[in-house]
PyMOL commands that place a pseudoatom at each C-alpha (Angstrom):
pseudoatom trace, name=CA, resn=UNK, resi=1, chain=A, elem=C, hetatm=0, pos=[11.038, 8.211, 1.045]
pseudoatom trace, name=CA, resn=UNK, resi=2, chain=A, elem=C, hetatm=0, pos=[15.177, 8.121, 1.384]
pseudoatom trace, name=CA, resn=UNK, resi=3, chain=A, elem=C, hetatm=0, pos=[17.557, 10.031, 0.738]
pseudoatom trace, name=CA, resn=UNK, resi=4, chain=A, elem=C, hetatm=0, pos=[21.050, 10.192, 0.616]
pseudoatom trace, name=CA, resn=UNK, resi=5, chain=A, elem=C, hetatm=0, pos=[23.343, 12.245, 3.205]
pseudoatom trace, name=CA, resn=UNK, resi=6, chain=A, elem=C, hetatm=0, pos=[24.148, 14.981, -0.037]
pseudoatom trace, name=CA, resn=UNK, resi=7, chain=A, elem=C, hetatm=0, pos=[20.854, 15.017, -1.286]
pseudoatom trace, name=CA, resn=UNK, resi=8, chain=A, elem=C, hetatm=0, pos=[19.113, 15.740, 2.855]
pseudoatom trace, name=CA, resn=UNK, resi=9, chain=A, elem=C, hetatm=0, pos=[22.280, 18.658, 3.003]
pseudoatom trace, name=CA, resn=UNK, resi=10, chain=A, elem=C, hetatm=0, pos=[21.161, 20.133, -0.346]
pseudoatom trace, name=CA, resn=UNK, resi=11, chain=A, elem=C, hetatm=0, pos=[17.575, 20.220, 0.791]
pseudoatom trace, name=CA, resn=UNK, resi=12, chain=A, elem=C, hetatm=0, pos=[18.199, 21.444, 4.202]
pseudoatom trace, name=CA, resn=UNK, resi=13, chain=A, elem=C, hetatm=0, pos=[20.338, 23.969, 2.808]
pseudoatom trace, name=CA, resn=UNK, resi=14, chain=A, elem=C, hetatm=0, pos=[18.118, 25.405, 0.151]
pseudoatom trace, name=CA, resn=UNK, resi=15, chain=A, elem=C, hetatm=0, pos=[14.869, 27.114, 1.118]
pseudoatom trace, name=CA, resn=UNK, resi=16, chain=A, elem=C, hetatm=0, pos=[13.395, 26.431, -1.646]
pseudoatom trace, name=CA, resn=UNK, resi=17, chain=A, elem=C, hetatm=0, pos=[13.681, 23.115, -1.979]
pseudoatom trace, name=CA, resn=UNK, resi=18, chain=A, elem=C, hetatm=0, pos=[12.077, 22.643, 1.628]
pseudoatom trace, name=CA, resn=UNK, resi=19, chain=A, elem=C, hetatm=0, pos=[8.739, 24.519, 0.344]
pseudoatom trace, name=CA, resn=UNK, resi=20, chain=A, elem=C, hetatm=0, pos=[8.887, 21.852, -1.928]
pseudoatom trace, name=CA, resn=UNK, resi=21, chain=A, elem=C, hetatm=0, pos=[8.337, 18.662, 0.557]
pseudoatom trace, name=CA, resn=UNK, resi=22, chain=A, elem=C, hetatm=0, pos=[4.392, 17.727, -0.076]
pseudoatom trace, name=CA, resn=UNK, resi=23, chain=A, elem=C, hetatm=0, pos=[3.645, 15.663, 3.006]
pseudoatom trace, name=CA, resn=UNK, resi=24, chain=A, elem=C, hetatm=0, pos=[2.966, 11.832, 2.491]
pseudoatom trace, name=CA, resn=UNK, resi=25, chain=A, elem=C, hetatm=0, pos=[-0.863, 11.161, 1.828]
pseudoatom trace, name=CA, resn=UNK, resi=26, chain=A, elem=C, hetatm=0, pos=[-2.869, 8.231, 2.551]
pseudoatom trace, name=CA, resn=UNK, resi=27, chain=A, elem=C, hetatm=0, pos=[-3.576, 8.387, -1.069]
pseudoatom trace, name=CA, resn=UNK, resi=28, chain=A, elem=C, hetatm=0, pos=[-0.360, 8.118, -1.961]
pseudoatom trace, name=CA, resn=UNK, resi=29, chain=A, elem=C, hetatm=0, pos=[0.359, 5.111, 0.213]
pseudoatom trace, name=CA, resn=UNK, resi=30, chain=A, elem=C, hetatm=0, pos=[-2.605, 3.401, -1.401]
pseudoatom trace, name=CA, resn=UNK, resi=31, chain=A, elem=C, hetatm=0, pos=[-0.803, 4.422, -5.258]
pseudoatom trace, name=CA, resn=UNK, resi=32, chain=A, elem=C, hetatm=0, pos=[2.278, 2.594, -3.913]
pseudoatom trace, name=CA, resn=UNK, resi=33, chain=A, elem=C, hetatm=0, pos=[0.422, -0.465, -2.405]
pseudoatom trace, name=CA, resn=UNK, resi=34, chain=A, elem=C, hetatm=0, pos=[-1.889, -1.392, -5.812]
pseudoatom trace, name=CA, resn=UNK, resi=35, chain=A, elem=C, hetatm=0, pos=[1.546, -0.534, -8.086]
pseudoatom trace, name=CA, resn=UNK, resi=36, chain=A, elem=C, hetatm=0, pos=[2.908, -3.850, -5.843]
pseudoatom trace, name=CA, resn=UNK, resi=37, chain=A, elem=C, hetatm=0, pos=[0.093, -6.184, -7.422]
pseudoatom trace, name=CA, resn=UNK, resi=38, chain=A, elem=C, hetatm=0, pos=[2.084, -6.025, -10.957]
pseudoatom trace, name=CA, resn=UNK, resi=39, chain=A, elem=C, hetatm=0, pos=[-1.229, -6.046, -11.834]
pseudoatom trace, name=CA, resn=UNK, resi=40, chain=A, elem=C, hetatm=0, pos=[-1.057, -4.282, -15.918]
pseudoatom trace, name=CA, resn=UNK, resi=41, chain=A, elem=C, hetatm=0, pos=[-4.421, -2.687, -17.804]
pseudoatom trace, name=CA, resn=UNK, resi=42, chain=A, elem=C, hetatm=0, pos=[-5.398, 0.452, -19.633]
pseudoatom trace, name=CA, resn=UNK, resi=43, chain=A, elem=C, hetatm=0, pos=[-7.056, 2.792, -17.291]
pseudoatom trace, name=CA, resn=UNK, resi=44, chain=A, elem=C, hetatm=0, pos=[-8.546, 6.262, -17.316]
pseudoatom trace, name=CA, resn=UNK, resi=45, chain=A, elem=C, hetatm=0, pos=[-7.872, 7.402, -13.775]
pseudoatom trace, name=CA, resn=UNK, resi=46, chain=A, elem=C, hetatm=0, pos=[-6.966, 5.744, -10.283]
pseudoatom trace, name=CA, resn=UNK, resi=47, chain=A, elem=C, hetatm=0, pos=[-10.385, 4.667, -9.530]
pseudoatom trace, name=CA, resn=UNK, resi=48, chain=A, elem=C, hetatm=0, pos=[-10.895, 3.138, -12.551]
pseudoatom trace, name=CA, resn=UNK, resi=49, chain=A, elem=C, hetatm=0, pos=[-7.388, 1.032, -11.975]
pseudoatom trace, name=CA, resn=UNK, resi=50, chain=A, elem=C, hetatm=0, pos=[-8.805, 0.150, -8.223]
pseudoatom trace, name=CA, resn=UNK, resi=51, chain=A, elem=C, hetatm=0, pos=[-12.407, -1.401, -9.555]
pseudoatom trace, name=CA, resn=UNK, resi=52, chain=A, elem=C, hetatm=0, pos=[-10.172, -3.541, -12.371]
pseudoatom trace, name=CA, resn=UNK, resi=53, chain=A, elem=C, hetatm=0, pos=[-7.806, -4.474, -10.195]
pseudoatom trace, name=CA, resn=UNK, resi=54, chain=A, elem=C, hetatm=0, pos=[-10.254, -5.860, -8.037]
pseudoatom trace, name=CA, resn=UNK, resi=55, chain=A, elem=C, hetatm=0, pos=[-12.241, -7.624, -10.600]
pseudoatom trace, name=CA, resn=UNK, resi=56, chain=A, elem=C, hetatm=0, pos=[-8.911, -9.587, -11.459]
pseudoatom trace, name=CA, resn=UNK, resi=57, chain=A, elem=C, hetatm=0, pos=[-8.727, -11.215, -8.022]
pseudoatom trace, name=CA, resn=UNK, resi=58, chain=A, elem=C, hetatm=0, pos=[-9.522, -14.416, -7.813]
pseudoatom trace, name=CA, resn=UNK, resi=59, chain=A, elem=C, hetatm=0, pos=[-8.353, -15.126, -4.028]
pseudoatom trace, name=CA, resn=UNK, resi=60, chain=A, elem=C, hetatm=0, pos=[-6.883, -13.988, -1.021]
pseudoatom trace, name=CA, resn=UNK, resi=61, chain=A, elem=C, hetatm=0, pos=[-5.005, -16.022, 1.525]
pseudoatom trace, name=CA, resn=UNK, resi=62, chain=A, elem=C, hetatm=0, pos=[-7.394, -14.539, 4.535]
pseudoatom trace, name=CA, resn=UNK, resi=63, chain=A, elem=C, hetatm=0, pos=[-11.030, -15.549, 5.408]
pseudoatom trace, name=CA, resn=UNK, resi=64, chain=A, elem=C, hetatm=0, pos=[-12.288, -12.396, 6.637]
pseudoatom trace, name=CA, resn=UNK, resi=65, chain=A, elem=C, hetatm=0, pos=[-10.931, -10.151, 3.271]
pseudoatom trace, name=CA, resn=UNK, resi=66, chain=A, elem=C, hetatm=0, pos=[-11.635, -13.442, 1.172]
pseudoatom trace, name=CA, resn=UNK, resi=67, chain=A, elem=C, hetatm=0, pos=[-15.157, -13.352, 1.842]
pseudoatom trace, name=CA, resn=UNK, resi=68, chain=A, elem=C, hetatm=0, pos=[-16.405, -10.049, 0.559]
pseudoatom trace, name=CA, resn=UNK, resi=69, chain=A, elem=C, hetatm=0, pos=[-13.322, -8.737, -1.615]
pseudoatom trace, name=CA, resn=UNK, resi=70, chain=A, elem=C, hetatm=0, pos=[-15.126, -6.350, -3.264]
pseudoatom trace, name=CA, resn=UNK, resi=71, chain=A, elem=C, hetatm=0, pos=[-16.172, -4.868, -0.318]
pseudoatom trace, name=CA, resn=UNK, resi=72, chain=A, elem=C, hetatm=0, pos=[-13.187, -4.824, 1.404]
pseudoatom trace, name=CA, resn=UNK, resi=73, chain=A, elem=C, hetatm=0, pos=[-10.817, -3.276, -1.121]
pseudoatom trace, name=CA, resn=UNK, resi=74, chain=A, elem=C, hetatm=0, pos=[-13.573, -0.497, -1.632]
pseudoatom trace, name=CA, resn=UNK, resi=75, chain=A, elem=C, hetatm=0, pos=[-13.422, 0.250, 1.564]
pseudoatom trace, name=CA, resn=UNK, resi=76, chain=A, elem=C, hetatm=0, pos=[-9.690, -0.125, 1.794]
pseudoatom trace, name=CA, resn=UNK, resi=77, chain=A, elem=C, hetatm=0, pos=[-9.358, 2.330, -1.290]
pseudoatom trace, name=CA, resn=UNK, resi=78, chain=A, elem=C, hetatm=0, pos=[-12.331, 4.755, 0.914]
pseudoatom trace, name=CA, resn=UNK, resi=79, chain=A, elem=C, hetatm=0, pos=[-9.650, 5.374, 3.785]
pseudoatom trace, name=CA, resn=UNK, resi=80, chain=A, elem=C, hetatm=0, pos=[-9.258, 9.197, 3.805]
pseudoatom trace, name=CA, resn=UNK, resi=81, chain=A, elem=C, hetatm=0, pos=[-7.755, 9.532, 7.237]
pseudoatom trace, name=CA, resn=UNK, resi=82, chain=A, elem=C, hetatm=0, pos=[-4.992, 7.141, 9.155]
pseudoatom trace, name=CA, resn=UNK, resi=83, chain=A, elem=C, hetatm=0, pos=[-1.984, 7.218, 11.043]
pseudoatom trace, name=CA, resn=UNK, resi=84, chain=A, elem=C, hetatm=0, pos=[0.709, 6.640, 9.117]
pseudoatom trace, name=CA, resn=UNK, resi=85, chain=A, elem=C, hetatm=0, pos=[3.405, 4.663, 10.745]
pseudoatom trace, name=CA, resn=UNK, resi=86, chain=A, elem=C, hetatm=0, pos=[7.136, 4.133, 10.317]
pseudoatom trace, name=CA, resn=UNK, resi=87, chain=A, elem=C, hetatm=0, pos=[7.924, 0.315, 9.252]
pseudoatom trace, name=CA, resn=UNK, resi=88, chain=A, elem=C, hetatm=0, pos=[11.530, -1.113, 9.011]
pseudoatom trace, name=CA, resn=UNK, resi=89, chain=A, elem=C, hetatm=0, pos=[11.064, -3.127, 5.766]
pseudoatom trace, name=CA, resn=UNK, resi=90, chain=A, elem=C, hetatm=0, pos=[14.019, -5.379, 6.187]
pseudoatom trace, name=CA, resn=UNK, resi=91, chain=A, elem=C, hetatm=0, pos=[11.206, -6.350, 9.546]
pseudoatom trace, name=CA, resn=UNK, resi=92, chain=A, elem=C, hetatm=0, pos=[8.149, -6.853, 7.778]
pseudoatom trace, name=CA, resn=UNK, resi=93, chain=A, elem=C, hetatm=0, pos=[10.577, -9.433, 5.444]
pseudoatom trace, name=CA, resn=UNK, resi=94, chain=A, elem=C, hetatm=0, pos=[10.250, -11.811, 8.491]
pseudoatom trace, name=CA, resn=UNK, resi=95, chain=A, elem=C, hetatm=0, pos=[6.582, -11.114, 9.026]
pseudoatom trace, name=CA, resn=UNK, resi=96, chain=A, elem=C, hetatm=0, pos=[3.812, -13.486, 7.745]
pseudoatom trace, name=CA, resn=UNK, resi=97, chain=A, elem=C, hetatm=0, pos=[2.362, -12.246, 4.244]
pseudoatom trace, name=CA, resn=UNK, resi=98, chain=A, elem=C, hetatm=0, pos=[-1.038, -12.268, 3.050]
pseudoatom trace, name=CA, resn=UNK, resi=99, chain=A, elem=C, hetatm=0, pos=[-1.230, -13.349, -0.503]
pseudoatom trace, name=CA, resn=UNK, resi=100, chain=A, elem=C, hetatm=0, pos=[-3.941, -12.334, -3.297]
pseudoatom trace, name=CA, resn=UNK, resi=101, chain=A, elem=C, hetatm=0, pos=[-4.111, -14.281, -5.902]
pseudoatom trace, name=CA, resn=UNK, resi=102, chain=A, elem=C, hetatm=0, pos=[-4.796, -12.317, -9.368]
pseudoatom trace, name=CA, resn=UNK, resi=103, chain=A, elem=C, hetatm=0, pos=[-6.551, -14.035, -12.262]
pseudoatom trace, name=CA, resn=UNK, resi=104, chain=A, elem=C, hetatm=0, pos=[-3.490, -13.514, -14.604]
pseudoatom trace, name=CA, resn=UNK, resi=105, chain=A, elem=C, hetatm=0, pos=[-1.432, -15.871, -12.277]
pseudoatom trace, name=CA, resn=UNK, resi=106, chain=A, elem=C, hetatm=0, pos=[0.036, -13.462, -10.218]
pseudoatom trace, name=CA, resn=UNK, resi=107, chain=A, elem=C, hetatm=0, pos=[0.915, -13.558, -6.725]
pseudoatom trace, name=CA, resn=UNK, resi=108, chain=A, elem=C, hetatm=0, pos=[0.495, -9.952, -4.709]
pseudoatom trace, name=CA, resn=UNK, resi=109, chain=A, elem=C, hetatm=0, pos=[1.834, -10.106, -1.510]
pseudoatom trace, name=CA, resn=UNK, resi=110, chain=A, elem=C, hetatm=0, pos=[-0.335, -7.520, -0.637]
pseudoatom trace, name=CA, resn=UNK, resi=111, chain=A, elem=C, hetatm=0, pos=[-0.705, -7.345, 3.126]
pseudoatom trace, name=CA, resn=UNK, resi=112, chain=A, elem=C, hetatm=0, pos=[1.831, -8.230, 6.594]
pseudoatom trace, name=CA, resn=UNK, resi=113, chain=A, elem=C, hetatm=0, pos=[0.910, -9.655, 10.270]
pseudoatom trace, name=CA, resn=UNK, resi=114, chain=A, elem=C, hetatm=0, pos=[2.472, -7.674, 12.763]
pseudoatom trace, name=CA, resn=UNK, resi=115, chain=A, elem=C, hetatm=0, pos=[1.258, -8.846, 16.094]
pseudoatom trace, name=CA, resn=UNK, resi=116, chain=A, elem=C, hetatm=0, pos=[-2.377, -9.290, 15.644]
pseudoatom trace, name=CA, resn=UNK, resi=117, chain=A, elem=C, hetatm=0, pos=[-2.489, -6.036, 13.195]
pseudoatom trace, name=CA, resn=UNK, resi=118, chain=A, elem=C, hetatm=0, pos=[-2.986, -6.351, 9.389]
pseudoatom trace, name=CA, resn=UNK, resi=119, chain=A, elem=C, hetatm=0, pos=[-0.980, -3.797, 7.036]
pseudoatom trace, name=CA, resn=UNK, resi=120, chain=A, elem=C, hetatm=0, pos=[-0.686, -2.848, 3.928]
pseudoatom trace, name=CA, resn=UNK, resi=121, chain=A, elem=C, hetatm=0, pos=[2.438, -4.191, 2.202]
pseudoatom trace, name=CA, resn=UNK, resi=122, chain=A, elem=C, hetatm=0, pos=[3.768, -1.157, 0.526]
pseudoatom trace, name=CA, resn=UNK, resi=123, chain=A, elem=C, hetatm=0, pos=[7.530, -2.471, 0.570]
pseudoatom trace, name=CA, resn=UNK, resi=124, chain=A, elem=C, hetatm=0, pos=[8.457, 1.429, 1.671]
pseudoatom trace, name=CA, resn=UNK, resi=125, chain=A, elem=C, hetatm=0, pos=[9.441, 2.621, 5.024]
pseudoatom trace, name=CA, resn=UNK, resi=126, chain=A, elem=C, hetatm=0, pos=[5.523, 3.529, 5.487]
pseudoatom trace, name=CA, resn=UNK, resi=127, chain=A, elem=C, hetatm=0, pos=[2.484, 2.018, 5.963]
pseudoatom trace, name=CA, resn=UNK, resi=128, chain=A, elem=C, hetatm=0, pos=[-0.911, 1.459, 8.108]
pseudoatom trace, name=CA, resn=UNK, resi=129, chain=A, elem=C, hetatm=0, pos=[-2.838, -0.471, 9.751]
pseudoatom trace, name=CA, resn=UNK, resi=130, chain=A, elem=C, hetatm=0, pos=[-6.460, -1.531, 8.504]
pseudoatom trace, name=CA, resn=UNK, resi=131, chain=A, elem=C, hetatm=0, pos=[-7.669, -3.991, 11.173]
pseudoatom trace, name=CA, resn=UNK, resi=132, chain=A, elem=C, hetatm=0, pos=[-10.782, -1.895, 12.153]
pseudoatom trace, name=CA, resn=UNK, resi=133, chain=A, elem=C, hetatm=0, pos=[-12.107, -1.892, 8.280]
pseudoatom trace, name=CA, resn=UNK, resi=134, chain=A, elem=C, hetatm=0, pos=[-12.089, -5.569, 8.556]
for i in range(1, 134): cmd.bond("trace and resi %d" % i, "trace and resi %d" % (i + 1))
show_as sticks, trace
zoom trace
């Protein structure tokens, strides 16, 4: 999340407004990434978006994820506990994307390279690795 320089001093200078701060979930990382996929239905709760979602895509640009999608976004979606890392986004526009392809004809760029790690491409100033699920 950013802020500007009048909104950190109004913060910083109300109490308040500091008990406020909820600290960044995994869960709310994962909201962010599947908003990305532009991907559009009716759904009764977050889970419910996460098995449609899935059923809508028809391939992604990776061999090992490609193989058992199903699988691998469950297990994606199952990630409780990570360490969230800092990412400079104007950096991971340089990076190699991996693309999933949805059934409607969209394009998801839905994960980054960075070294030999595999991300999450949130397009925020957060993210984390998933290399060990895969």
């Amino acid at each position: 999340m950013e802020f500007l320089e009048n909104d950190i001093k109004e913060i910083l200078e109300n109490k308040e407004e500091i008990n406020k701060i909820k600290k960044l979930t995994i869960k709310d990382i994962l909201c962010e990434w599947v908003c990305n996929s532009q991907f559009r239905e009716f759904c009764n709760s977050f889970e419910d978006y996460q098995k449609k979602l899935v059923n809508e895509i028809y391939f992604v640009d990776n061999e090992i994820i490609n193989n058992d999608i199903s699988g691998k976004f469950e297990k994606i979606f199952e990630i409780k506990n990570k360490k969230i890392e800092k990412i400079n986004v104007e950096e991971v526009e340089k990076l190699d994307k991996i693309s999933v392809y949805l059934e409607n004809g969209k394009v998801w760029e839905a994960f980054f390279k960075k070294d030999k790690k595999i991300y999450l491409n949130t397009e925020i100033s957060v993210s984390f690795e998933i290399n060990e699920i895969l």
